[in-house]
Each structure stands twice: as C-alpha cells, then as structure tokens.
C-alpha positions in Angstrom: 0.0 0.0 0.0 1.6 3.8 -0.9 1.8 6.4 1.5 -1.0 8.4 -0.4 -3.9 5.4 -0.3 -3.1 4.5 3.4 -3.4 8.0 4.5 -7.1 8.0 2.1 -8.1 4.6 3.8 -7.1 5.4 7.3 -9.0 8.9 7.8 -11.6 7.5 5.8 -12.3 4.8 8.5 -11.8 7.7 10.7 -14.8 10.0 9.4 -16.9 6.9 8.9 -16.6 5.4 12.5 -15.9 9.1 14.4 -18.6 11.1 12.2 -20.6 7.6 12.7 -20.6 8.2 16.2 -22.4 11.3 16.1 -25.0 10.2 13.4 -25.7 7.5 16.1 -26.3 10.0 18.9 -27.8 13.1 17.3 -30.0 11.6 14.8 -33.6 10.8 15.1 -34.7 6.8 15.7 -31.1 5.5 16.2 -30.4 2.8 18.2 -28.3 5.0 19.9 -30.1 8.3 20.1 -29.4 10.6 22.9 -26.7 7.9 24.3 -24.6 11.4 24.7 -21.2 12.8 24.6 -18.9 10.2 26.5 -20.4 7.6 23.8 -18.9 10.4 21.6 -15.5 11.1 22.7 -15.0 7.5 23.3 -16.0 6.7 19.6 -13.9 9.1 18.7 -10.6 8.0 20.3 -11.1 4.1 18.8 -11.9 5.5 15.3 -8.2 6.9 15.6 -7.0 4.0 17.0 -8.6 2.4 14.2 -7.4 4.3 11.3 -3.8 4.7 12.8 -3.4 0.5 13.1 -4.8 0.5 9.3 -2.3 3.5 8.1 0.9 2.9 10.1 2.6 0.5 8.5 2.8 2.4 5.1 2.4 6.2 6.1 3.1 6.5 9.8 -0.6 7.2 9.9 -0.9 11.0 9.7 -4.5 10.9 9.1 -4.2 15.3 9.8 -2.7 18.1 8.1 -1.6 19.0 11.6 0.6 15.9 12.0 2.0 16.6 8.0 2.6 20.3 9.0 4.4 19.4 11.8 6.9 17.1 9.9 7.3 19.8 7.3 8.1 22.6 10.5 11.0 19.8 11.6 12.0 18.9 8.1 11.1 15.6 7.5 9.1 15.7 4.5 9.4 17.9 1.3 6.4 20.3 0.6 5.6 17.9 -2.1 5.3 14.8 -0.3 3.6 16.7 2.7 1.2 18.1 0.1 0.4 14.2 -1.1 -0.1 13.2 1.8 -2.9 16.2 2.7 -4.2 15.7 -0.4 -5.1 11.5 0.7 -6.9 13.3 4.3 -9.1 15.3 2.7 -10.0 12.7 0.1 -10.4 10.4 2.6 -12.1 12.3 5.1 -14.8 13.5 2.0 -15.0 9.6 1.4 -15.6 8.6 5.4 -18.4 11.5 5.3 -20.1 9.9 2.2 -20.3 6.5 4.0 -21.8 7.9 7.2 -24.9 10.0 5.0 -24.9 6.6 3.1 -25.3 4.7 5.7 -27.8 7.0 8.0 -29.6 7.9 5.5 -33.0 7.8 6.4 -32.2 9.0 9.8 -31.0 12.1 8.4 -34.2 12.5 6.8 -36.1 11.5 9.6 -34.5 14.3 12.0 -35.7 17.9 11.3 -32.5 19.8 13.4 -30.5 21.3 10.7 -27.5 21.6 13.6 -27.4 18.2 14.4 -27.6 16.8 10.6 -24.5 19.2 10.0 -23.1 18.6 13.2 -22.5 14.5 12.0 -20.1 16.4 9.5 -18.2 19.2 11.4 -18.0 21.3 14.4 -19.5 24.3 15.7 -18.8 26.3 18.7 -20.9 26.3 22.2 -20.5 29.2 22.1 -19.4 31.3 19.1 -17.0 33.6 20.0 -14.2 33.4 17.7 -11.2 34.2 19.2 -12.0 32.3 22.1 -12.9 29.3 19.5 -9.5 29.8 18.0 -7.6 29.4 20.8 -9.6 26.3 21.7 -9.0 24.6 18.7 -5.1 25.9 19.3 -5.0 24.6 22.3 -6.1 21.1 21.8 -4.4 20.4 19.0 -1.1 21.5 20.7 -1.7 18.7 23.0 -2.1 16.3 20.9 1.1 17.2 18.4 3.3 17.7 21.6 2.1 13.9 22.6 2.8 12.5 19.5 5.9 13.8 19.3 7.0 12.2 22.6 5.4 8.7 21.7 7.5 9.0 18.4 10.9 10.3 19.9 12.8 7.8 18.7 11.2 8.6 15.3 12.9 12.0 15.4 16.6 10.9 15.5 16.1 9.7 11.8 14.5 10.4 8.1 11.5 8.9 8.5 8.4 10.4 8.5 6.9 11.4 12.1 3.8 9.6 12.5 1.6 7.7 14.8 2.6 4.2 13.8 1.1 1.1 14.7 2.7 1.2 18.2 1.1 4.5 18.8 -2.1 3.6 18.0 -3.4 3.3 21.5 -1.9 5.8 23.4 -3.0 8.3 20.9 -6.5 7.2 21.4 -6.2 7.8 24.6 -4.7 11.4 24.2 -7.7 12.0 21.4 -10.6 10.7 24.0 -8.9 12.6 26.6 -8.6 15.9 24.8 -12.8 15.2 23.9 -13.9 14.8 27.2 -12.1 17.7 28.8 -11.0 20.3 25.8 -13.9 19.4 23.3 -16.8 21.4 25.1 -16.1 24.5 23.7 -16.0 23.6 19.9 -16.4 19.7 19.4 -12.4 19.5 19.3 -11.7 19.3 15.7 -8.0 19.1 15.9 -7.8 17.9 12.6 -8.1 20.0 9.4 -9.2 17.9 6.9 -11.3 16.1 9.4 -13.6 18.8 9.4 -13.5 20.7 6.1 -13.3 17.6 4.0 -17.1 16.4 5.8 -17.9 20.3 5.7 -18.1 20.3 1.9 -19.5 16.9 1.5 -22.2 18.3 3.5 -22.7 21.4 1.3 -22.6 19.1 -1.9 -25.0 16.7 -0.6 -28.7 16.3 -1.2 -29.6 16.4 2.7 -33.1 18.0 3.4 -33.3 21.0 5.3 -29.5 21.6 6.1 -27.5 23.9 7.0 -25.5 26.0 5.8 -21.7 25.8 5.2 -20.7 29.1 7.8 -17.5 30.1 5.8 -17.5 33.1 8.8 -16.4 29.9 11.5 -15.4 27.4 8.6 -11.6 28.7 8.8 -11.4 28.0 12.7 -11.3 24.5 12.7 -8.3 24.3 10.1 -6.3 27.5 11.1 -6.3 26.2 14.7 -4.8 23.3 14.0 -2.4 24.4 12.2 -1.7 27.2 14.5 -1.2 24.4 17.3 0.8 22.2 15.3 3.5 24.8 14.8 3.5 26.1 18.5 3.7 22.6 19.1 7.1 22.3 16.8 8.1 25.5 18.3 8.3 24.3 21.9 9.6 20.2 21.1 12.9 21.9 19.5 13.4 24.8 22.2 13.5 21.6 24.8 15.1 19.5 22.9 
C-alpha cells in the first residue's frame, strides 16, 4: 500500500466510525439516540486507533494536516510529499463523510435539526465567540502534536516520517478521548483540518433536506487552529530539545 492510499483509507475509517458516532447519537430513531457525549469522545478516540493500526505500516498514519505540517516545521518531509499526503486526508475524510450519509440515510431524513444533521459532519462552537474558538481549537491540537511527538521520539533521530505508527495507536487514542472529554466542550475539538472541512463540503454538496449552511464566517477556525497548534507545538519540542 503507498503512503498516499493508506493515508485515504485510514482517515476514511476515521470519518466513517468518528462522524458515525455522532450520526448514532444526534440523529432521530437510532439505536443509539441521545446515548450522549462520553459515547462520543470514546467513539472518537477508537476511530483513531482504528485508522492509525490500518495506516501505520505504510504512512506513519498521519490521518491530519496537523501531524504533516508538523513534519514539514521539523523537516522531514518535502512540501511535495507533505502536500500528497494532505491531499489522501481530505479525500479520505470526504470519502468517510459519504459513507456515514450513506449509511444514515433515512435517519437524516427522519430528523428535522438542521445543527445536528450538519453537526454528524463538522464542528461548531458552544459558544461562538471566535477568538475564544480559535484558541480552543489551538490549544487542543497542541496537546495532541506535543504527545505525538513524545510517543514517536525515537522517530525524530532519523528520516523517516513522524507519524503515529502502529505502536502509537493506543496511546494516541487515549490522548484524542482525553482531549474530547475535557477540551472538546467549547468547539467539538476538531483538531484535525481535513477532518472537518473535507465532511464540511461533503455536507454542502450533498442532497440532505433541510441543512444547514456551510458558515465560511467559523469554517476557517477549525483548520487555522490546527495548524496554529501544530507549529507552537514544533516550536516548543525543539526549544526543549
């Protein structure tokens, strides 16, 4: 398997089991309905785990622009390679979102909320204040790149790419879950660039009744975060080390 179709596969399953999740909570006559947010985060943290066992081997399971920047801020990938492998996210996280309208179909068009049909796809502030949302979706996604980088230390003495890996495929679930339950009130904790714009536009472009609309005014927040954090993230890992 390349680099370029793990990283589609692996934040494919992602979207599909993490935006699956929340179909399963928020929609109307799911088994699940109402089964609330530590069913979320939970989800969440094993769709990572998920994707990372299924990428690893052949990508060091990125599965996030914010990982890829962060390789490109140490200098471990070329722009071209890092731009591949964003490229596979986005694709994959479009494809995940397709599976989880697929596959919820009729309980997306058996639930009237417009919010919680677009909220299967991407986040949205608690409250929408957007500086404070930025620094939210700065701050979680520093956590998680500054973990990462300590679970993949021995990663960092070499060429190879920085990523999860197989071995890291647990603890970073735990880090993701973790970060959900106690950083994700404020914006749903998209961490994760592609994760959320890639669903965002598959939202837009599919034919869901009664949605929402795409909110280009917040739409930037969840993928300049992240980005944001990844850097400061890079930015502290060298001054310590």
């Amino acid at each position: 398997m390349t680099p370029f179709v793990a990283e589609l596969i692996g934040t494919a399953v992602l979207i599909l089991l993490g935006g699956g999740v929340v179909a399963n909570v928020v929609l109307n006559k799911t088994k699940g309905n109402n089964s609330g947010w530590i069913v979320i985060t939970t989800a969440w943290g094993l769709a990572v785990f998920c994707g990372v066992v299924i990428a690893g081997p052949y990508s060091g399971a990125h599965l996030s622009p914010a990982v890829t920047v962060a390789n490109m801020a140490l200098g471990k990938m070329t722009f071209a390679a890092g731009m591949e492998y964003i490229a596979a996210q986005f694709a994959g996280a479009m494809s995940g979102a397709f599976l989880v309208w697929l596959m919820y179909k009729d309980h997306f068009d058996a639930t009237e909320d417009a919010g919680a049909k677009q909220a299967v796809f991407c986040t949205a502030p608690a409250i929408r204040n957007i500086p404070v949302n930025l620094i939210s979706e700065i701050v979680g996604t520093f956590v998680l790149i500054f973990t990462i980088f300590h679970f993949t230390d021995a990663k960092l003495a070499d060429d190879s790419p920085v990523g999860l890996g197989s071995i890291g495929a647990l603890p970073v679930a735990f880090v993701v879950w973790v970060i959900g339950l106690a950083l994700g009130g404020t914006t749903g904790y998209a961490i994760n660039p592609a994760r959320d714009l890639g669903p965002r536009i598959m939202h837009a472009l599919l034919p869901i009744r009664n949605k929402a609309g795409f909110d280009a005014g917040y739409a930037w927040v969840p993928v300049i975060g992240p980005v944001i954090g990844s850097l400061l993230a890079v930015g502290l890992y060298l001054v310590l080390n």
